[in-house]
C-alpha positions as CSV (number, residue, x, y, z in Angstrom):
1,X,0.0,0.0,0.0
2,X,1.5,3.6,-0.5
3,X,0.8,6.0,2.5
4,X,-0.2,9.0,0.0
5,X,-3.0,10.1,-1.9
6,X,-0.5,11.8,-3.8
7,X,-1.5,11.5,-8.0
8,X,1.7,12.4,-8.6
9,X,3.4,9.6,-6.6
10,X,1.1,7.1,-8.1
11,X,1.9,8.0,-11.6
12,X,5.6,7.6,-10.8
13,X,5.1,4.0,-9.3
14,X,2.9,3.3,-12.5
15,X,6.1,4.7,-14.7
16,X,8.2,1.5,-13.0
17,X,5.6,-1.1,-13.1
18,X,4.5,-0.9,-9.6
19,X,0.6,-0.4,-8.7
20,X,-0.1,-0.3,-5.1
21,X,-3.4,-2.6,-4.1
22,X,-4.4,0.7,-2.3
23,X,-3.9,4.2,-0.7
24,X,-3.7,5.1,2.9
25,X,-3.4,8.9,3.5
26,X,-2.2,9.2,6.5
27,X,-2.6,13.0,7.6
28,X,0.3,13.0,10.5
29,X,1.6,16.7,11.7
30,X,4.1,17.8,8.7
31,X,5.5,20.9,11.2
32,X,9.0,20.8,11.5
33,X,10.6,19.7,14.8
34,X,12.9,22.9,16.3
35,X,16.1,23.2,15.0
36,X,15.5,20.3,12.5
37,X,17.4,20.3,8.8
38,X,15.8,19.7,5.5
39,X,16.9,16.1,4.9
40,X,16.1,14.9,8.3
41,X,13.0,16.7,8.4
42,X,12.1,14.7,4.8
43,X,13.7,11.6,6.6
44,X,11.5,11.8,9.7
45,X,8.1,12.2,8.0
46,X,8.5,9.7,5.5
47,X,9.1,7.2,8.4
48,X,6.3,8.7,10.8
49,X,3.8,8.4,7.7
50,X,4.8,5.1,6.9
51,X,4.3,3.6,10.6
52,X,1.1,5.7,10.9
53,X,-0.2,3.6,7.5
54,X,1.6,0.6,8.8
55,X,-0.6,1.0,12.5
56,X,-3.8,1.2,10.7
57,X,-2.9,-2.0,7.9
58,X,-0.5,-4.0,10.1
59,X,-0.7,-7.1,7.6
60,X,0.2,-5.2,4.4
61,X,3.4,-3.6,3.1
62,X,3.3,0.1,3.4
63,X,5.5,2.4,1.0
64,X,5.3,6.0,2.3
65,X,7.6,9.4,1.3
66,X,7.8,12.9,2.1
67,X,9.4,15.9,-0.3
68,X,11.3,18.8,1.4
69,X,12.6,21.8,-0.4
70,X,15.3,23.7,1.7
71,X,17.0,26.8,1.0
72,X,20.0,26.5,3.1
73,X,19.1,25.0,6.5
74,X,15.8,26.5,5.9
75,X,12.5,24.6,5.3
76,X,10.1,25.8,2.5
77,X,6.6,24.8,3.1
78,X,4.0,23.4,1.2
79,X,2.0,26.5,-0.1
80,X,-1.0,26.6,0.6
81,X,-1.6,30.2,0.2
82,X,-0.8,32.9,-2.9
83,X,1.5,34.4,-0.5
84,X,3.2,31.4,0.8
85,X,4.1,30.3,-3.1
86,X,4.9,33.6,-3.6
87,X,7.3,33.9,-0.6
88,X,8.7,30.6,-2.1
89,X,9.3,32.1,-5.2
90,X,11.0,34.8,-4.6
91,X,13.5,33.1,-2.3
92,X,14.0,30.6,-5.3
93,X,14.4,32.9,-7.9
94,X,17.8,33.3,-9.0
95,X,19.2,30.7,-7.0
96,X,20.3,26.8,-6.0
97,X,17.9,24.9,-3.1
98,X,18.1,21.4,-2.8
99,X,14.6,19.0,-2.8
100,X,15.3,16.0,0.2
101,X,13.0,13.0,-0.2
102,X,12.8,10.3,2.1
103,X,11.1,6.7,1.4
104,X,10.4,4.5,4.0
105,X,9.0,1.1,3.2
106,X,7.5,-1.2,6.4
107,X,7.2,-5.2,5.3
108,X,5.1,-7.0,8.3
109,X,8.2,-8.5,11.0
110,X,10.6,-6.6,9.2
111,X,12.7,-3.3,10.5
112,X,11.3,-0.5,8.7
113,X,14.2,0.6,5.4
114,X,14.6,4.1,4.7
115,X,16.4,5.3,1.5
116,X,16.8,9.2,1.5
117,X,17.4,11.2,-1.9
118,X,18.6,14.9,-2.9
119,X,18.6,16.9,-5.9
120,X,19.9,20.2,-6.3
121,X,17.6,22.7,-8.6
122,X,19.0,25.9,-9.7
123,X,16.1,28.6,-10.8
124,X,16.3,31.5,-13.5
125,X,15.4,34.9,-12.1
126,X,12.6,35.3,-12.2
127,X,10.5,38.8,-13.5
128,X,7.8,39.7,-11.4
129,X,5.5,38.7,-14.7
130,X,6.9,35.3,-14.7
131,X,5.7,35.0,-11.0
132,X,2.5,36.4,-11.2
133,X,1.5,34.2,-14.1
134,X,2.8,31.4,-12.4
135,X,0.4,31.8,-9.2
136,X,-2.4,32.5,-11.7
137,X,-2.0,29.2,-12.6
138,X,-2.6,27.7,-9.1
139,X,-0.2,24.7,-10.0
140,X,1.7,25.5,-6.3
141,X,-1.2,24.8,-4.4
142,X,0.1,22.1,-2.0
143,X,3.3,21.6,-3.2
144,X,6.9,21.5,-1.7
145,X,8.4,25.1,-2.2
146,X,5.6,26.3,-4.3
147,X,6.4,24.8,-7.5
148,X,5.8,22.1,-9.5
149,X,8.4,20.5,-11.8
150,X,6.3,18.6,-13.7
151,X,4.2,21.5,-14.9
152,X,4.7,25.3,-15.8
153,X,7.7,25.7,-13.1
154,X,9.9,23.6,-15.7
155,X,10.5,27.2,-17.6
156,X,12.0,28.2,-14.6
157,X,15.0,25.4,-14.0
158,X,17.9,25.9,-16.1
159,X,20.0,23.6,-13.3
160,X,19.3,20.0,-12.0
161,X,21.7,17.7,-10.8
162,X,20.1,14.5,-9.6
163,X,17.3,12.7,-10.1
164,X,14.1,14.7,-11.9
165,X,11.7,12.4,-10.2
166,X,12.8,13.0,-6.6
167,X,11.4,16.6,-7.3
168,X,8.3,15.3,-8.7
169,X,8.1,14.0,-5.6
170,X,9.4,10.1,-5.8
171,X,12.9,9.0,-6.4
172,X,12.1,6.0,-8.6
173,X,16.1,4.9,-8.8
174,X,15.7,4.7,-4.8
175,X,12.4,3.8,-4.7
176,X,12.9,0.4,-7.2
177,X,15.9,-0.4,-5.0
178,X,13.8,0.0,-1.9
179,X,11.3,-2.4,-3.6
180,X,14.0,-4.8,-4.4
181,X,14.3,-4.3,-7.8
């Protein structure tokens, strides 16, 4: 089962051949812990979601991950607000931030394996047109630093190093391995 509702995620796991016999959103507190980094902060919640799945469907298999985008030691959120993506974007714009994803997978009697990922994505400035029409879009609505990859927010990348579907939200190299390939 894969603890996410996440399309995205989904349509990853389809790309590799993998279809989950179900869905378990788990809904757990996504605040960061005081002092806590990027990575470990990705880390942590994939794990926490994972067991939270793995608690409600203790026979099954859970697969659960969590994105981060972090500027620095900073954590961006998930916008959820025009002036959260916007805040987002205007601390991406014209600079390198790095996306942390962790995937945890729990197998019934085993210890839970956690596989961590991070890609760094460099952003064009951006003109205050290229922003506005970006928020028009609504495409940021939810997502991890107030972009998505996958859509419009492509334009705006003219650096990646690392995997492009870690950003989308899944690392599918680590993810496969995870799986046992």
């Amino acid at each position: 089962m894969l603890a996410s509702a996440s399309p995205r995620r989904l349509a990853l796991l389809a790309q590799i051949g993998i279809v989950p016999d179900g869905t378990v959103p788990t809904g757990i507190d996504e605040t960061p812990l005081p002092g806590e980094l990027p990575r470990a902060h990705a880390a942590r919640l994939a794990q926490a979601k994972a067991e939270a799945a793995a608690a409600l469907h203790p026979d099954a298999s859970i697969l659960a991950a969590d994105t981060v985008v972090g500027v620095g030691r900073r954590i961006l959120p998930k916008a959820d607000t025009e002036a959260a993506a916007r805040a987002c974007l205007a601390l991406l714009s014209g600079r390198r931030h790095r996306v942390h994803t962790g995937v945890c997978l729990i197998v019934p009697g085993r210890k839970p394996r956690l596989r961590l990922c991070t890609s760094i994505v460099g952003f064009k400035r951006l003109s205050q047109t290229e922003a506005d029409r970006y928020i028009e879009c609504g495409e940021w609505h939810g997502k991890a630093g107030g972009y998505a990859i996958q859509g419009r927010a492509a334009a705006f990348v003219k650096f990646l190093s690392g995997s492009h579907s870690n950003v989308v939200g899944l690392p599918l190299y680590e993810t496969w391995q995870l799986l046992g390939g």
